[in-house]
N, C-alpha and C positions, 0 to 999 in steps of 0.2 A: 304202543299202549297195551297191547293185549299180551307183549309179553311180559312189561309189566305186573299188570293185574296175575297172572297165570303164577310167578316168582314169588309173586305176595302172599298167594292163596296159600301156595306149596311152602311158604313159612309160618304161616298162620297155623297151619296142620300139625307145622311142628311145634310152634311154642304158643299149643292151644292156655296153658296154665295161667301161660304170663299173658293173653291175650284179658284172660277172664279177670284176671287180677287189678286190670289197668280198668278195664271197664267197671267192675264194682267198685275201689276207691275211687273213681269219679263220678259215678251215682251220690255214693256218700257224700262226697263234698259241695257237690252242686245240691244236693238236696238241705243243708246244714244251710247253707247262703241263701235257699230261697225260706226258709224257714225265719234266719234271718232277717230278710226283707219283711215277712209278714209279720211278725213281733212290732217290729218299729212303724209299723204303716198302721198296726192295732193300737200300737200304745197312744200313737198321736193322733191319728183320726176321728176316732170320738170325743173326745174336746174338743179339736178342731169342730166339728161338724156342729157340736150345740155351739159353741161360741158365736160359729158363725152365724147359725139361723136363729139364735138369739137376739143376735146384734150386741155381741157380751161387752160389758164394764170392763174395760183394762183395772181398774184400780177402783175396788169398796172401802169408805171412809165411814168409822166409828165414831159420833157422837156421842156429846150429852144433849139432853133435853131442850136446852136453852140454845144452841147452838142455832146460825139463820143459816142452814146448810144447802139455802137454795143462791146463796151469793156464790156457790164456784160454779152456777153455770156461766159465767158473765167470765170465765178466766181465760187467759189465750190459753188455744191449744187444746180446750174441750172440745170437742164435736157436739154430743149430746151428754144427756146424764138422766140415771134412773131413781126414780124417788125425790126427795128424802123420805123415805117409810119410819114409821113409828117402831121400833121394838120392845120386846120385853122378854125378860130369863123364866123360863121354867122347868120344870122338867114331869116327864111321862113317862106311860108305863103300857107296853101292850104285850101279853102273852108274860110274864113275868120278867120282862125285859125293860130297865129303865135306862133313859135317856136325855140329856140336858138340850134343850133344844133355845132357839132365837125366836119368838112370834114377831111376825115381820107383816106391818099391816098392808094390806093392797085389792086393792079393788081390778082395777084394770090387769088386761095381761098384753097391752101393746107397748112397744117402744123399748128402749135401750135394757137389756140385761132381764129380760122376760124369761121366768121360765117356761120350758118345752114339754106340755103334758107328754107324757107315756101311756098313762093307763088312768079312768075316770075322766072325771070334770072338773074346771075351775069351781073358785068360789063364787058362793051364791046369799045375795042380801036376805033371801028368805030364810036361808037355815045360818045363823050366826053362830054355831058351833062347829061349824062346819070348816076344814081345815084342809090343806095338798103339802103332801111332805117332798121333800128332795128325797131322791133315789134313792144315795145311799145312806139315807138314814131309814128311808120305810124300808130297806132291808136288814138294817139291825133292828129295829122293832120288829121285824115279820107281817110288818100290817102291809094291806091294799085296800083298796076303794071298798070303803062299806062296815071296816073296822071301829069298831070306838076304843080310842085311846084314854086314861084315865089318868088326873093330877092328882099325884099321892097329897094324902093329906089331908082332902079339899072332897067334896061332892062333884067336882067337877068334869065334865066327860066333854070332849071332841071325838067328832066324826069326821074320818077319811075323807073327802072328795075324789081326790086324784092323788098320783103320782107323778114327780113332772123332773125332768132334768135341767139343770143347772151347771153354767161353767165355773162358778164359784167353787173355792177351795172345800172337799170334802167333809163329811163329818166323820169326827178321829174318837172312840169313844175316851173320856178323860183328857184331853188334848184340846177341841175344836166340840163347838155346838151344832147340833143339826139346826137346817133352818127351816122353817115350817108357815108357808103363808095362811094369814088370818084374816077376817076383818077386822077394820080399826077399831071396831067396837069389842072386839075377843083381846086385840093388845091391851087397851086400856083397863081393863076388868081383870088384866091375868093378878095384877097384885106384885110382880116382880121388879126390879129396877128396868126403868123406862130410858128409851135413847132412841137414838136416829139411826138411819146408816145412807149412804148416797154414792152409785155407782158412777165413773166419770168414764169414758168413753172417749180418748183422745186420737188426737188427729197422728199423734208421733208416738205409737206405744215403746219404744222403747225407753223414754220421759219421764218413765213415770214416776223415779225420784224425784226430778225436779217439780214434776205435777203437785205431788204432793206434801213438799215443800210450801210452796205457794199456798195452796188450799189451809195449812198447819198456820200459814202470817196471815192469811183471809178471817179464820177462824179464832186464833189464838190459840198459843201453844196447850192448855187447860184443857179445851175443849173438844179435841181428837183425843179417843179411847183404843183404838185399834184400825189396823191397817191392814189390806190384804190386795196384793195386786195378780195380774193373770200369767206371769212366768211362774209366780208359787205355784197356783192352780193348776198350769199343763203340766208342771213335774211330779207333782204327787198325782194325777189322772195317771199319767205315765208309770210311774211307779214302777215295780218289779218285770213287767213287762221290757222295760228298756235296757235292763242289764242281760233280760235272757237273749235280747236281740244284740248284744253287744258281744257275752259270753259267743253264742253261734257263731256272729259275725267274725270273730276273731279266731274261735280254732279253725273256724271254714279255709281263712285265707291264708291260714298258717299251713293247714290242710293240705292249701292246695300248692303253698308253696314245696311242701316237702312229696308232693305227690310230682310235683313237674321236675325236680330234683331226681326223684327215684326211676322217671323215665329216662331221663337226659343219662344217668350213670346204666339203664338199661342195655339202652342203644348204642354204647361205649361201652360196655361188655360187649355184647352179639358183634360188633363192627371188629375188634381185635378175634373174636371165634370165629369169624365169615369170614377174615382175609383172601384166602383162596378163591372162595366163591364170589364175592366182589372182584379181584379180579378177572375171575372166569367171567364173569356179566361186561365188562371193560374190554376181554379180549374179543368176544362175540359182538362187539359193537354198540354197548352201552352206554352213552355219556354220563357223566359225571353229574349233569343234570337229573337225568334220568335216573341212577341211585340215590340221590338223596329222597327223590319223590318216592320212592319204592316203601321207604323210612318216615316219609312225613305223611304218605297217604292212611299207610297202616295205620298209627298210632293217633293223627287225628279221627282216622274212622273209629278205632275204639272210645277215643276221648266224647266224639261225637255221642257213640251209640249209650254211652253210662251215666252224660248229659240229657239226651232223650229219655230215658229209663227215669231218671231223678224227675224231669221234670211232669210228665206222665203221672207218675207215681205221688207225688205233691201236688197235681191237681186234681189227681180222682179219689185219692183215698187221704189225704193232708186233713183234711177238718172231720174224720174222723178219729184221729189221734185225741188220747183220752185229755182232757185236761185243759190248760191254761193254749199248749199248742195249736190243738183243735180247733179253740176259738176264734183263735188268731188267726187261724188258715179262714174260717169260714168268712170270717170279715173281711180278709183282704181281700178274698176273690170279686168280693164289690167294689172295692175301690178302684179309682180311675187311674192310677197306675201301677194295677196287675197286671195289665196285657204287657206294658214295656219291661217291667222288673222281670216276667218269667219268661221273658223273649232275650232279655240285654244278660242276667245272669249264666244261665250256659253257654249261650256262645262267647262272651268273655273269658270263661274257664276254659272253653277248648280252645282258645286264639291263645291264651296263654301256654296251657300245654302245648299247642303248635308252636309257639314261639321255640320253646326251650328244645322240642324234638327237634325244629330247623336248623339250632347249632349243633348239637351233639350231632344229626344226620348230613350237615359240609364234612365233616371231618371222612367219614365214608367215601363220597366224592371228591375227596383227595389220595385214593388207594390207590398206588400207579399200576397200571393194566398186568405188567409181569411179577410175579409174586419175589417175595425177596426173604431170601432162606434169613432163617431164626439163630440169634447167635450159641453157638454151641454152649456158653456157658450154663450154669443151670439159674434161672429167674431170680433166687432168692441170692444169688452173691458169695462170696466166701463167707464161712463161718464168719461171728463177730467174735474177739478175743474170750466177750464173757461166757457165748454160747459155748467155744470148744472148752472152758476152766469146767464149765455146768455139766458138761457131758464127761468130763475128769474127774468130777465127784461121784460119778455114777447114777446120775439123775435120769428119770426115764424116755430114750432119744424123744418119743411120740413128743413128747411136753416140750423140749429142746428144740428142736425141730419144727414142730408146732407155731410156736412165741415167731423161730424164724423165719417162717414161710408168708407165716402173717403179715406182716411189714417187709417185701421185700423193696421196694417201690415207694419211698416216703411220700411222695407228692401222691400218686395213685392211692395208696393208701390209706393215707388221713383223709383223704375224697372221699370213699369207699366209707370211712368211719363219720365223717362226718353229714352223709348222707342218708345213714344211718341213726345217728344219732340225734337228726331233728325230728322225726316222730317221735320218738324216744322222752326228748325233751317236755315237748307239746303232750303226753301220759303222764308227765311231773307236776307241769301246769294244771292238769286235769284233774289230779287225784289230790292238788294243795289245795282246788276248789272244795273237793268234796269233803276234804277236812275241814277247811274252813265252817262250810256250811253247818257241817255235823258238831261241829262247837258250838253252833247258837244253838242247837237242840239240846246239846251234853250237860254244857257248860254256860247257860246263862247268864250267870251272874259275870264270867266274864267278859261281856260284849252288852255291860250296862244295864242287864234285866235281873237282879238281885231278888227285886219281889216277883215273888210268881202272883200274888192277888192283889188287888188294889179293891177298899171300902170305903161305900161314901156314907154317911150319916145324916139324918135332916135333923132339925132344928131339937128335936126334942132330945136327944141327947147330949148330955156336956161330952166336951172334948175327952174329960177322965173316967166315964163313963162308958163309951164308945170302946176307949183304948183296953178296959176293963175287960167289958165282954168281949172283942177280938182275941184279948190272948185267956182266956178260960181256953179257947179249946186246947186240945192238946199234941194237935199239927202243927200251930203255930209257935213258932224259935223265936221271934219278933216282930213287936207292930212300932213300926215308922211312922209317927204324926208329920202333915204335910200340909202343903195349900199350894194351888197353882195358879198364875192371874199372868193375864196378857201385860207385858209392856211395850211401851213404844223407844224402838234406837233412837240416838242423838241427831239430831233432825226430825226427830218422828214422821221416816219413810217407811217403816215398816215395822212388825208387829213380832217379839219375839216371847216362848214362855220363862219367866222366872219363877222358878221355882222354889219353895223352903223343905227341907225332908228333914226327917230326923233333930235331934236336940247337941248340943254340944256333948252332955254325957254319954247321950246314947247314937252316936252321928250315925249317918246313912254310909252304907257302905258302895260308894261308887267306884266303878271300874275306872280307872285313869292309866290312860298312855301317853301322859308327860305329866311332870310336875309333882305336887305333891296333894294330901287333902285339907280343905276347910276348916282350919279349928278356930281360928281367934275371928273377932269380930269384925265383918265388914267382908269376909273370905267367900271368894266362892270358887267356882270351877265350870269350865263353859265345854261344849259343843264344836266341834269342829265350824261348822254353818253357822254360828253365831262369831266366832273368831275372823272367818274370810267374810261375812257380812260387816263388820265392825271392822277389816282390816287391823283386826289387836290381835295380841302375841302374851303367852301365857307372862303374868307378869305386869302386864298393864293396869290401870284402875278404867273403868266404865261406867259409864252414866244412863241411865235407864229413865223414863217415867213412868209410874204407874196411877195412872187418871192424871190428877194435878199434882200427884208427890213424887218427888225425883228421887232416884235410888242409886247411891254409888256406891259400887262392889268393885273388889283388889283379885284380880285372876290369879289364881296361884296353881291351879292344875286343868289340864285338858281332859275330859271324859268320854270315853265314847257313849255316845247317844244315837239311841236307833230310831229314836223318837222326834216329829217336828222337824224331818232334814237336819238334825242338829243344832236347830236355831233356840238353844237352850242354855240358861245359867241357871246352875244350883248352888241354894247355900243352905246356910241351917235352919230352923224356923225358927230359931233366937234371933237371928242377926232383921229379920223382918220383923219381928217382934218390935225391934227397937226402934223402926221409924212408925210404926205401926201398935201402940200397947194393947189396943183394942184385936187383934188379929187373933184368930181362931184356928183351928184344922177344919181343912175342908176334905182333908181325905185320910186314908191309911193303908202304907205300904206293908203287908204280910208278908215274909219269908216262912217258908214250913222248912219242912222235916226233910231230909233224904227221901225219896220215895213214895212221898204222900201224892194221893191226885189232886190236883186245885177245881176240880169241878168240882168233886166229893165235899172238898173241905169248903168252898163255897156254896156250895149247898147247905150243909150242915151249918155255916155260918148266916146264912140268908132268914132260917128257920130261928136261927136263936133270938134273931132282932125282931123277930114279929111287927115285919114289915119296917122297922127303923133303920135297916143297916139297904144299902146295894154294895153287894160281891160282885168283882168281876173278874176275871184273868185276866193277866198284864197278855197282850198283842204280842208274839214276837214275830220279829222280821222275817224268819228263817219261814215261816210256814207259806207265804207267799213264794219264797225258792225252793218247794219242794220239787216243780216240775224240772229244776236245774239237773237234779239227780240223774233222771232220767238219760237227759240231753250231753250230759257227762259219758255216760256209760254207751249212747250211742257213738259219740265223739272218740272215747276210747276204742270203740271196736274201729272205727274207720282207720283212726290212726295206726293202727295195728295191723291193719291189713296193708297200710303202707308202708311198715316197716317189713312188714313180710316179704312183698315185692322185694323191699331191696336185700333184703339178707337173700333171699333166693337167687338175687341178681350176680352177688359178692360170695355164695355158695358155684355158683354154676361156672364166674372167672375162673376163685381159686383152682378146681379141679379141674379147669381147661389148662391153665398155666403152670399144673403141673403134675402133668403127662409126661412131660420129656424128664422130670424126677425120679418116677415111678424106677425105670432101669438102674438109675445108681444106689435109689434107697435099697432095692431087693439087693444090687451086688453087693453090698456091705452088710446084708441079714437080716436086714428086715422083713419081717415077715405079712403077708396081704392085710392080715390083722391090724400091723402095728403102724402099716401104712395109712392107712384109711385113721386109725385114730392119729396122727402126725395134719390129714385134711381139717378132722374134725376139733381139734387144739386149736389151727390155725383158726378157722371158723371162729369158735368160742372166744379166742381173745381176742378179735376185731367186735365180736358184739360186748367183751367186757369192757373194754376201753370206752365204746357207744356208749355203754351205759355209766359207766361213771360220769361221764363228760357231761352226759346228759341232765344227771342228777346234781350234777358238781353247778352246773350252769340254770340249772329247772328250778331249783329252791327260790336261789334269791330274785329272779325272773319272775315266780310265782307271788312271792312275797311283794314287790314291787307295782304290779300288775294290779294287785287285790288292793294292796293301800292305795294306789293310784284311785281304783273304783269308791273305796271308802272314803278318800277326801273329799270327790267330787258330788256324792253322794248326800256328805253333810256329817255322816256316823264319825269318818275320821281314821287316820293310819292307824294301824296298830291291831287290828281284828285276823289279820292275813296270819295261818296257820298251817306248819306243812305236814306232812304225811310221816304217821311215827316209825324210829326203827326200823320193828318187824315188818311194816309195811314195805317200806323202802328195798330190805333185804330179800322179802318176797318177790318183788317186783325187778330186782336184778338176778334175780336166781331163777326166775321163768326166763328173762330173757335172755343167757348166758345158756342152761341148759338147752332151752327151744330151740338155738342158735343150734347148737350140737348136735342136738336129735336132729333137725332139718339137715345137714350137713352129712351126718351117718350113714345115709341109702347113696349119694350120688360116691361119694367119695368109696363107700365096700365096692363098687360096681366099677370105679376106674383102677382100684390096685388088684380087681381083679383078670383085666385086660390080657388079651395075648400079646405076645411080644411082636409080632406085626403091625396090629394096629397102636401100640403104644408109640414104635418108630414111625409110622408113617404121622402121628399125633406132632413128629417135631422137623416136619419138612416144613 
């Protein structure tokens, strides 16, 4: 053993470079996976945790007024049930911020789908103005305990109580209402359309179609208004968080796939340069045993030591990374399984790298003890016909030469390249993310966000009236008249928005990635999330309800929708007209100018309405994946430094393997110069071919990958974007040059050898 450890040391000394190299790409990687883990342990945890100490409603059922919604406690398969509470629509306003909220009446706060103060106190029968908002809606308002909210229009004012969490689905502003508990005597008095809602609480949450089925023939089909159950809920809680835990998850273990790749081709370099010395270790009494440990000690104690490093590093300093990360880290270190995830994580990564160094290091301990002279030929072969016609044209040998030094070895070779080439890869994947993402900032309108502002109007303005003053200003290119109302799918399981935009003359202009758009009547265009909810296929007709009137609309294009999980069909606001004469706009989509800001020009539009208009900026998805940016560019550098490894690894072969070269290129006049540029050709077209292959394979992998995340998402294929050109051409020409320049110092330094030690180079 200790001559072991002594043989290790005294190699460790010598390839300190590559010792440091293995140990930071496994830092990186181990730290991307734990980062991973705490994203996904963030995103679901806190739903998890109010649901549970809630005792949360699997499934919220929308009434009308009439409705005897206390008949689905008596249904199998309930447990308990919350409510039936009274509601009513209003909407408020705090800090100049308005907001359509639910008044949801309730006195007590025990039993089934209670919400979880935060901050204040429940309601109180002394002060009947007195109000407790859900989270995140008192945080689009800005209110807290002790604010007075006010109802445009009206003299009317509400006071804060508390702030309280709720597993119930978010509030979306334009989308989803915030809900805001009242007393029953604040619902009845709001003046708005009056209903029920009643949370069920089943014994089989996965059911809860068929729950609510049931509950829809209990009730009549009439009498259910909207639908919300708790797989919507954890997903949008989940939100952005789940892809960032996905995106890590995924170059982590690609990461580390190409990292245990770049060891295994390490140690098969080093194992054909130590021949000798492996068998000098065999002829002094080494077993075979014995050399492989030598190889698997080494490089799991490095794997080890940049697993410790990673995880060190992600526990003391992880939650102060800026951002969405941060918080992530801070949270999970509470949760009850952090101790196993950052115990189970690294040492997985080094069981794996040990895996991969244990075969590459048998191959060692199969070196027979007496060494076995090298064949006099030269490594790379006879010319090939084409190389000696290239060197007949007068082509420059280095480059000739070069191409064939490259490839002497096809099976080694393409090993060598394609070893290479999965980092490589995994930077294509990287940089179609960052494209992608950078088109929902660029390019909006192509990923569904056409209008930058969306305004709402109350009652005192006619619809022509509204549209009037919108486009006075002189930012605005177009206002889209609209309305948006909940319907329920066929069965009325669940709750999806249909929408009306735009007019036949003037139609809305949706992004579509498949089909065609909306012109003749009865036309709409759906949602990815509303198509795999409905199991329909562009093409289909569909049957909707909205309250008691049914609505059938003919699919004729898919749209991507970043909005509502994609649980969305749009048509025109003529075609709802016609089941509908009485129907009005409830909203207006604003497209501006190239270059205008939408805060500016909603401001300036907020002012013109004098108090009769709400501006607001249209959400876009991309701003919750800002922190992805980031996580990209860490993920690039790691990746990078494993490609480095291995070009270092496929730099250090080729100029091992050809040494016994060097004498024949000088005897035919090449000169130390032309020699070294003949290493550094060879180099550069093992990392040209990497990189093609890379790019050749990385797009549509990239492409595939990203729609994959968008169908499941709800948004839908078609958003995945890759990297333009110039980018692409920059990014082969660093790593083609890099290749060369790394290659440049080892290879001047072997053609300019003595000629002793180049012959003894080919015993």
């Amino acid at each position: 053993m200790r001559a072991t450890l002594r043989w290790a040391h005294a190699d460790l000394r010598t390839h300190r470079g590559e010792a440091l190299f293995i140990v930071l790409a496994t830092a990186g990687i181990v730290a991307s996976l734990l980062l991973a883990a705490a994203l996904f342990g963030y995103a679901t945890n806190p739903w998890q945790r109010v649901f549970t100490q809630s005792h949360g409603a699997h499934v919220w059922i929308h009434t009308g007024p009439s409705a005897d919604a206390r008949r689905l406690a008596a249904l199998d398969g309930v447990e308990s049930v919350a409510g039936p509470y009274h509601t009513a629509s209003a909407t408020v306003e705090s800090r100049g911020t308005r907001a359509s909220v639910e008044l949801r009446g309730a006195v007590e706060r025990l039993g089934t789908g209670q919400p979880l103060l935060a901050s204040g106190g429940w309601l109180d029968p002394a002060r009947p103005d007195g109000v407790v908002l859900e989270d995140s809606l008192a945080r689009a308002l800005l209110a807290e305990p002790g604010d007075t909210l006010t109802v445009p229009n009206t003299t009317r004012t509400l006071t804060v109580l508390g702030v309280a969490d709720s597993a119930e689905p978010r509030y979306r502003p334009g989308e989803r209402s915030g809900v805001v508990w009242a007393l029953s005597s604040a619902v009845q008095s709001a003046g708005g359309p009056v209903g029920q809602v009643i949370g069920l609480r089943l014994t089989a949450p996965d059911d809860t179609d068929y729950a609510v089925q049931r509950a829809v023939t209990v009730l009549g089909a009439g009498a259910v208004t909207q639908v919300s159950n708790w797989q919507q809920a954890r997903a949008e809680a989940q939100g952005d968080n789940r892809l960032l835990g996905q995106v890590l998850g995924l170059f982590g273990l690609g990461a580390l796939v190409a990292a245990a790749l770049a060891v295994h081709g390490a140690i098969g370099t080093r194992i054909r340069g130590h021949l000798r010395d492996i068998s000098v270790l065999k002829a002094i009494g080494f077993t075979p045993g014995q050399v492989v440990r030598i190889f698997l000690i080494q490089h799991v104690a490095f794997a080890s030591l940049g697993a410790l490093v990673a995880a060190a590093l992600t526990q003391a300093l992880g939650r102060w990374i800026p951002g969405r990360l941060g918080d992530a880290v801070g949270v999970w270190r509470g949760l009850p399984g952090h101790n196993a995830a950052l115990f189970a994580v690294p040492v997985a990564a080094v069981l794996f790298i040990g895996a991969t160094t244990g075969i590459a290091a048998w191959r060692a301990g199969r070196v027979p003890p007496v060494p076995v002279l090298r064949a006099a030929a030269p490594l790379g072969g006879r010319l090939s016909g084409v190389a000696r016609r290239a060197l007949g044209l007068r082509l420059p040998p280095a480059l000739v030469l070069g191409w064939h030094e490259a490839f002497p070895r096809r099976p080694r070779s393409l090993a060598t390249v394609g070893r290479l080439g999965l980092p490589l890869l995994l930077i294509v994947v990287a940089l179609s993310a960052w494209t992608t993402i950078d088109r929902f900032h660029s390019r909006p309108e192509q990923i569904g966000l056409a209008a930058a502002l969306t305004a709402h109007a109350d009652e005192s303005l006619s619809g022509s009236e509204a549209q009037t003053l919108l486009a006075r200003n002189p930012h605005v290119t177009a206002v889209h008249p609209g309305t948006e109302v909940a319907a329920l799918v066929p069965g009325q399981t669940a709750t999806i928005a249909l929408r009306g935009l735009g007019t036949r003359q003037d139609p809305y202009p949706f992004a579509l990635a498949e089909g065609r758009s909306a012109h003749g009547p009865d036309e709409a265009v759906a949602g990815q999330g509303l198509l795999d909810l409905l199991d329909a296929h562009v093409g289909d007709w569909v049957r909707m309800t909205v309250g008691a009137r049914p609505q059938i609309l003919h699919i004729v294009g898919r749209s991507i929708e970043p909005e509502n999980g994609g649980r969305v069909i749009s048509t025109s606001l003529d075609t709802l007209r016609e089941n509908d004469p009485e129907l009005r706009p409830t909203l207006y989509q604003l497209q501006l100018r190239p270059g205008a800001d939408p805060g500016k020009v909603g401001a300036e539009l907020t002012t013109a309405g004098h108090g009769h208009l709400d501006v607001r900026a249209v959400t876009n998805p991309a701003d919750g994946l800002s922190p992805l940016r980031g996580v990209v560019v860490g993920l690039i550098a790691v990746l990078a430094l494993i490609g480095l490894i291995e070009l270092l690894t496929a730099i250090g072969g080729t100029v091992r393997e050809g040494q016994r070269d060097v004498l024949a290129l000088k005897a035919i006049g090449l000169s130390p110069r032309q020699i070294t540029a003949v290493t550094v050709t060879a180099t550069a077209c093992k990392a040209l071919v990497a990189v093609l292959a890379a790019t050749a394979l990385g797009l549509p992998l990239a492409h595939w990958l990203i729609d994959i995340q968008g169908r499941s998402s709800g948004v839908g294929a078609g958003i995945a974007r890759g990297p333009s050109l110039p980018v692409l051409l920059l990014f082969c020409t660093v790593a083609v040059v890099g290749a060369g320049a790394l290659a440049a110092l080892p290879a001047a330094r072997s053609a300019r050898r003595r000629l002793a030690d180049t012959l003894s180079a080919g015993v």
